[in-house]
C-alpha positions, 0 to 999 in steps of 0.5 A, a space after each residue: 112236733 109243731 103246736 100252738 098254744 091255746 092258752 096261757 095264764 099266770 105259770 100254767 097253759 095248753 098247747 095243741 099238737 096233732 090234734 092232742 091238747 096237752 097242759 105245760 107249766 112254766 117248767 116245760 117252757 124252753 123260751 127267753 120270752 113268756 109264752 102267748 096264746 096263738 104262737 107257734 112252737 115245737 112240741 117235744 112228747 116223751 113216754 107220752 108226756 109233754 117234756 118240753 115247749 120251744 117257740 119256734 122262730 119267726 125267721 124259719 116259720 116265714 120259710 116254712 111258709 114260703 116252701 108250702 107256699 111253693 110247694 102249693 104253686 107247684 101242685 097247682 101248675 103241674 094240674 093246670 100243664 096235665 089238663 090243657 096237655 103238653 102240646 098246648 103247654 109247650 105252645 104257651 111257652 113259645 109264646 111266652 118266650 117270643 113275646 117277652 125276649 124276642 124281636 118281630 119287627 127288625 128293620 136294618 138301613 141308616 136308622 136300625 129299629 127293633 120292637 119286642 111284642 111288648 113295645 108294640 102292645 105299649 102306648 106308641 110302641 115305646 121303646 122303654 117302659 113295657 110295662 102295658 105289653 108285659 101286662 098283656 102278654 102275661 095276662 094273654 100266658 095266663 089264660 092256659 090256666 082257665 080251664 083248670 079253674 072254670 068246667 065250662 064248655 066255652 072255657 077252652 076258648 080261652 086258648 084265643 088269648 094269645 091270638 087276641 093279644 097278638 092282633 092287638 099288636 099288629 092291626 095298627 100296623 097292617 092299617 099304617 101299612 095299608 095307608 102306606 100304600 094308598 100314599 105311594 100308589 096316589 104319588 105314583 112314581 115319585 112316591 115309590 122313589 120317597 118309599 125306596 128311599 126311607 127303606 134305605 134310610 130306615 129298612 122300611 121303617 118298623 112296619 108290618 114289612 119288617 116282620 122279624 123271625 119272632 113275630 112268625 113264632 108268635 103268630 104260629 104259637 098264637 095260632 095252634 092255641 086258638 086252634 086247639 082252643 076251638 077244636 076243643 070247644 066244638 067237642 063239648 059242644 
C-alpha cells in the first residue's frame, strides 16, 4: 500500500500508511538511496508487521498524478453536461465545432476567400495567427460550466456567450455591408456595375453577403443557447 515517511533519523523512521504509523529500520528499507522525510513509498504489511519499504519511483508517481488528475477533469465535466442538460451540451458542441473548424464567410470568383469565426474575432480578420478568436470562442465554450460553479439565478445567462461572441464577429461586417450599400446606392447605376464586377472578381468580397453554411450553424447554436439561457433565468425569477 502507498505511504509516506514522516521521519527518518540516523538507521531508524516512521512511515504512515492508510492512516497507521508504523516504525521501519534500516533493514526494512528496499531503496538504493536513504530514505527522507516526505517521500512517498510502497508499504508492504505482513502478519501485521511492516516487512518492507520501497520508494516509489518519480516517473510512475507523475502518472498516478495525471490519471487522478484526469480522473477529476472527468468527474467535474460530466457534473457540469448533467446540470445544464444534453440539449444545452450537445448545442455548446455545435458551437464549438463550427466556430473552430468550419468556414462562415466563403466567397468564389477570381480571388476565393474563406474565414473561420476565429479569423473574424482576430484583429483585421487575419487570416493566420487566431489566437484572439480561438481565445474567444473557447472562452464563449466555457461559459456552459457557470452554472455548475455559481447557484445564482443570473448564472443561466451565461448561456449569452456564445451569441455575444458571434455578434462580436459579424457587427462589423453588417456596418461594412451597410456602408456598402449606401456607396452603391449614392453612385447610382455606375456603382451597381463596380459592385457587380468586384463580385465576379472576388465573390462579393467576404462580406456579410457571403455567409457560408458554418455561420447559419453557429448563429442557430448560438441562438437556442441564449434562448434557453433566459428561459431559464425567468424561471428562477
Amino acid at each position: 500500500m502507498r505511504g509516506t515517511i514522516l521521519m527518518w533519523s540516523g538507521d531508524k523512521g516512521v512511515v504512515s500508511a492508510e492512516g497507521q504509523r508504523y516504525d521501519f529500520g534500516i533493514n526494512e528499507w528496499k531503496g538504493n538511496t536513504a530514505p527522507a522525510a516526505n517521500l512517498t513509498v510502497d508499504v508492504v504489511i505482513t502478519n501485521g508487521r511492516l516487512s518492507s519499504v520501497m520508494p516509489v519511483n518519480e516517473a510512475d508517481l507523475a502518472k498516478e498524478k495525471m490519471a487522478a488528475l484526469t480522473g477529476q477533469g472527468g468527474k467535474v465535466a460530466k457534473a457540469v453536461f448533467e446540470n445544464v442538460g444534453k440539449d444545452v451540451a450537445i448545442a455548446y458542441g455545435v458551437f464549438l465545432v463550427a466556430a473552430l473548424f468550419l468556414n462562415v464567410i466563403s466567397a468564389g470568383g477570381i480571388i476565393g476567400i474563406s474565414f473561420k469565426l476565429t479569423n473574424l474575432l482576430s484583429d483585421n480578420m487575419e487570416m493566420m495567427g487566431t489566437g484572439k478568436g480561438t481565445f474567444i470562442v473557447l472562452l464563449a465554450a466555457a461559459t456552459i460550466a457557470v452554472p455548475h460553479f455559481w447557484k445564482h439565478k443570473f448564472a443561466p445567462l451565461a448561456f449569452l456567450g456564445p451569441a455575444l461572441a458571434t455578434v462580436m464577429a459579424f457587427w462589423p461586417l453588417w456596418e461594412q455591408h451597410q456602408q456598402q450599400q449606401k456607396q452603391v446606392e449614392a453612385m447610382g447605376e455606375f456603382g451597381q456595375m463596380m459592385g457587380q464586377m468586384a463580385e465576379q472578381m472576388g465573390g462579393g468580397g467576404g462580406g456579410i453577403g457571403d455567409l457560408g453554411i458554418g455561420a447559419w450553424v453557429i448563429i442557430a447554436a448560438s441562438a437556442y443557447l441564449a434562448f434557453k439561457g433566459v428561459m431559464r433565468f425567468l424561471s428562477r425569477s
